[in-house]
C-alpha positions as CSV (number, residue, x, y, z in Angstrom):
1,X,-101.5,-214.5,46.2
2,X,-97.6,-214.0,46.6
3,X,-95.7,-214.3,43.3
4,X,-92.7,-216.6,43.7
5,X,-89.3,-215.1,43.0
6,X,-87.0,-217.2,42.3
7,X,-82.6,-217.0,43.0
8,X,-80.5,-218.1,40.2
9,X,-76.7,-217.1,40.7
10,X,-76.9,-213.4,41.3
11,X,-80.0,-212.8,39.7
12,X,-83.6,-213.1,40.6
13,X,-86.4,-214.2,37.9
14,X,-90.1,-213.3,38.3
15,X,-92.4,-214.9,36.1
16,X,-95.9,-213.6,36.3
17,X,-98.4,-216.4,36.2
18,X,-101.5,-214.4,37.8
19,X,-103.7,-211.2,36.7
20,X,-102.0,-209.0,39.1
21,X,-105.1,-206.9,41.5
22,X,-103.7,-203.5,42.9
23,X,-102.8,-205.3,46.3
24,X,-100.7,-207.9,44.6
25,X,-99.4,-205.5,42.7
26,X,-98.1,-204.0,45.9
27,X,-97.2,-207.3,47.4
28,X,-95.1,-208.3,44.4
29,X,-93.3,-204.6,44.8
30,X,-92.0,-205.1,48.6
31,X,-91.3,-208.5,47.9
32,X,-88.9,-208.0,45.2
33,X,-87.5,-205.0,46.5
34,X,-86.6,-207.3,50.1
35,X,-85.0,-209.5,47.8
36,X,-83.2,-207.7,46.1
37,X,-82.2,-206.7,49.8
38,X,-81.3,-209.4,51.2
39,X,-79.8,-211.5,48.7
40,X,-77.4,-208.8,46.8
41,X,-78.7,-209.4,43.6
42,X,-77.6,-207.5,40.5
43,X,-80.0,-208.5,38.1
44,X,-83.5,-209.2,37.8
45,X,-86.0,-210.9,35.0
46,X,-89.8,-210.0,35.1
47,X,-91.3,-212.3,32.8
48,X,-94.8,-211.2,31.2
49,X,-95.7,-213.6,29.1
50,X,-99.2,-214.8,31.3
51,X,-99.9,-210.6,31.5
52,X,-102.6,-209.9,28.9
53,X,-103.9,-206.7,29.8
54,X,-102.7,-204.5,33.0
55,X,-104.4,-201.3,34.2
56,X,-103.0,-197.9,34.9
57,X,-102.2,-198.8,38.8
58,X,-100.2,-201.6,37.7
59,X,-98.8,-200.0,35.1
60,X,-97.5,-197.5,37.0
61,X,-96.4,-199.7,39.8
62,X,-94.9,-201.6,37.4
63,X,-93.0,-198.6,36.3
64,X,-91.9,-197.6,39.9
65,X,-90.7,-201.6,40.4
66,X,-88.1,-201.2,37.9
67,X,-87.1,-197.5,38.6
68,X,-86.6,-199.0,42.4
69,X,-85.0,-201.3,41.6
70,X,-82.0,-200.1,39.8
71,X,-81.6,-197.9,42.5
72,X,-80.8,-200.8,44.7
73,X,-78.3,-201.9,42.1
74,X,-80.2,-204.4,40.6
75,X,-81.1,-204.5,36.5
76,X,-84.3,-205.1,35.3
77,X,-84.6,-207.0,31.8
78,X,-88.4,-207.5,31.4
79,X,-89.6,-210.3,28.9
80,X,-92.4,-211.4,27.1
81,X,-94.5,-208.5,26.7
82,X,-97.9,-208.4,25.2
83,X,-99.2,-206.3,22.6
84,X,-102.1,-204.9,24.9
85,X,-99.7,-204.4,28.1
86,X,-96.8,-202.5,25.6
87,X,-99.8,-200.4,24.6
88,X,-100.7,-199.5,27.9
89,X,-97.2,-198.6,29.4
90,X,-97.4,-196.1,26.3
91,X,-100.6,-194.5,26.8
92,X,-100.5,-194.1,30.2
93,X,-97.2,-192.2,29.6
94,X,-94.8,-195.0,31.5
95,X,-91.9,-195.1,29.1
96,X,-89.2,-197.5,29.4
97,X,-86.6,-197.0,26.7
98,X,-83.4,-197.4,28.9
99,X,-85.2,-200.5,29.7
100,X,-84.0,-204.3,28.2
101,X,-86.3,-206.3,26.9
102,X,-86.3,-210.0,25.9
103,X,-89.2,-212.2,24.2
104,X,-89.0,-215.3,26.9
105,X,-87.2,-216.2,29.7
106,X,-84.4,-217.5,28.3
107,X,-83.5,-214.9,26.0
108,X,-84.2,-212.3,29.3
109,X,-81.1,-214.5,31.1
110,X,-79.0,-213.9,28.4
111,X,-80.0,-209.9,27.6
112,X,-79.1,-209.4,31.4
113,X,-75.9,-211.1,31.7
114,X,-74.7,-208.7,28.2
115,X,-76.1,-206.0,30.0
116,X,-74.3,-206.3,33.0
117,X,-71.2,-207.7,31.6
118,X,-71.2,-203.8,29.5
């Protein structure tokens, strides 16, 4: 199953509605990253809120989505993180302190537009 990404101005926004399988995981990665592509977008917001629990594949691809990303220009706020996934990320050693965070959606739009307005 294809997560839809969606075009909002210059930014695209992600929410995350499925548990994420390695493939879609992988899926979800070349699909942002041709969107970023092809639309010139300079900001992104992943929203987690429907991600309970993630494993160490996704966490790491998770990890490599937002490193990739920047290096196409694009900044990645991600929002609504649980408890369990934050955990994770930790553990498995996928640190993401240069990266912004927001509880929901709507607090991601604004965190993205400050930090690319910086």
């Amino acid at each position: 199953m294809r997560i839809p990404i969606l075009k909002l101005y210059n930014y695209l926004l992600v929410s995350i509605q499925v548990d994420l399988d390695d493939q879609s995981a992988i899926d979800f990665q070349e699909d942002l990253l041709s969107n970023i592509h092809k639309s010139g977008a300079t900001g992104v917001v992943i929203d987690l809120t429907s991600v309970e629990i993630i494993d160490s594949f996704i966490a790491k691809v998770l990890g490599e989505v937002v490193s990739m990303s920047d290096l196409m220009g694009a900044k990645v706020v991600l929002t609504g993180i649980q408890p369990a996934v934050a955990i994770t990320l930790i553990d498995l050693g996928i640190h993401m302190q240069n990266v912004p965070t927001a509880l929901d959606l709507e607090q991601g739009l604004i965190k993205l537009r400050q930090e690319l307005e910086e």
